[in-house]
N, C-alpha and C positions, 0 to 999 in steps of 0.2 A: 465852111460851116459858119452859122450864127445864131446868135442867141434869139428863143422863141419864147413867148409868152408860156409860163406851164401850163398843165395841165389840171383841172378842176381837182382842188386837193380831198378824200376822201373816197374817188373812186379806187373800188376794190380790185385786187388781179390777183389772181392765182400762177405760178409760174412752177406747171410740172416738167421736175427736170428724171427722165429717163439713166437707169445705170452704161446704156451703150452709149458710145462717143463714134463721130463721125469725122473722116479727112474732110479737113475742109478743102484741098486739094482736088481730090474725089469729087466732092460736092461740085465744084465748079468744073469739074470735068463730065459731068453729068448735066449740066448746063444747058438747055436748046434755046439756043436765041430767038430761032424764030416764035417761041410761046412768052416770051418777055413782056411785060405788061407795058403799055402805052399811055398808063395813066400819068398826067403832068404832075411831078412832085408838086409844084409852087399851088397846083390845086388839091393837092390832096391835104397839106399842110394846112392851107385856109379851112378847109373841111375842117380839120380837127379844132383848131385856135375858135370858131365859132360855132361849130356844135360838140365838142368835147368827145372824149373818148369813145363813151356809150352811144350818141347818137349819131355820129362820123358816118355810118353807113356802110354795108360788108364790102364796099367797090372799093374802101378807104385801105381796108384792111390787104396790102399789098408786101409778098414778100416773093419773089423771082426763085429764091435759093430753097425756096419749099420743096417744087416738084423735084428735082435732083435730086434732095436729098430723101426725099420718100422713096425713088429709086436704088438709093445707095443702101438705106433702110427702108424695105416696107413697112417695118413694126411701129416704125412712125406715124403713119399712115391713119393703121389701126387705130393707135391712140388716139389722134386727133381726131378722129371720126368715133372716140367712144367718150370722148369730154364735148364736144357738140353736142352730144344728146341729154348732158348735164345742164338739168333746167335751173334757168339763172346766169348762167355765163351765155353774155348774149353777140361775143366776139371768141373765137380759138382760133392760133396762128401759131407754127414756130416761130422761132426769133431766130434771126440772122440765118445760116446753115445748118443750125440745128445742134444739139438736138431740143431742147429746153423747150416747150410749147407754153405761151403763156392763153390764158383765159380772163378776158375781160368779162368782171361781172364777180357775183359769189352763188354758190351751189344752195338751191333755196331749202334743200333737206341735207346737211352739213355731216349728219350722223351717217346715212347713205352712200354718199360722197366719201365720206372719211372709209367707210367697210369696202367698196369696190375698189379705192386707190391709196390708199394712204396706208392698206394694210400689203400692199405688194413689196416685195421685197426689191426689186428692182424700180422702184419710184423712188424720188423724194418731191416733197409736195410743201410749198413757200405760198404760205398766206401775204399778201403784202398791198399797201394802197400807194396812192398818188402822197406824195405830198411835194412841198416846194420849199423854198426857202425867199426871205427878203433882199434883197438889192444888198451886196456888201457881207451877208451874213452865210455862214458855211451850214456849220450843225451848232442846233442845240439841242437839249433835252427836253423833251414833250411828253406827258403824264396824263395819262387817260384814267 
């Protein structure tokens, strides 16, 4: 690991996190190596560090532990092929094994958005952006 320049502070992400839970054992027992992606980390990184979250490109957006784990759950699946049609989020990915799917971008009709998913009872739904912090500095408080 090493420290990377952040990420454009203000980009939006939405981070829907589903009431199932997946093994992550599971997951990587569902694993097929030969569908592993071949893209070069040290070039997907540059990707992002120079065109930022948003404009990275959907080749950028790489996660191996997807497919398994859309196998272990297809209701994953589902979801993340019903927040891709959420105009405005112009990136959806889970994160790591799952299950959390986050969404790069924000929902350009929020009321919409908010009635389809926000009112499920097996959702929770985290509005949240980029932000960074200065050289030496942890948290501070920020007032919008």
């Amino acid at each position: 690991m090493r420290p990377v320049p952040s990420m454009k502070d203000g980009t939006k992400l939405y981070i829907v996190k589903p009431s199932i839970g997946l093994s992550t054992p599971s997951v990587f027992k569902a694993l097929q190596y030969d569908k592993l992606s071949t893209m070069d980390p040290e070039l997907l990184l540059a990707r992002f560090l120079s065109h930022g979250a948003l404009n990275a490109g959907d080749d950028c957006y790489v996660n191996d532990l997807e497919l398994p784990a859309f196998i272990c759950a297809p209701e994953l699946r589902t979801l993340k092929d019903e927040l891709r049609m959420v105009k405005g989020f112009k990136y959806v990915m889970m994160s790591g094994s799952g299950s959390s799917i986050f969404c790069i971008g924000e929902p350009e009709d929020k009321e919409a958005f908010s009635k389809k998913f926000a009112t499920r009872d097996n959702l929770s739904i985290f509005p949240t952006e980029f932000i960074s912090r200065k050289e030496g500095e942890w948290f501070r408080s920020v007032t919008k």
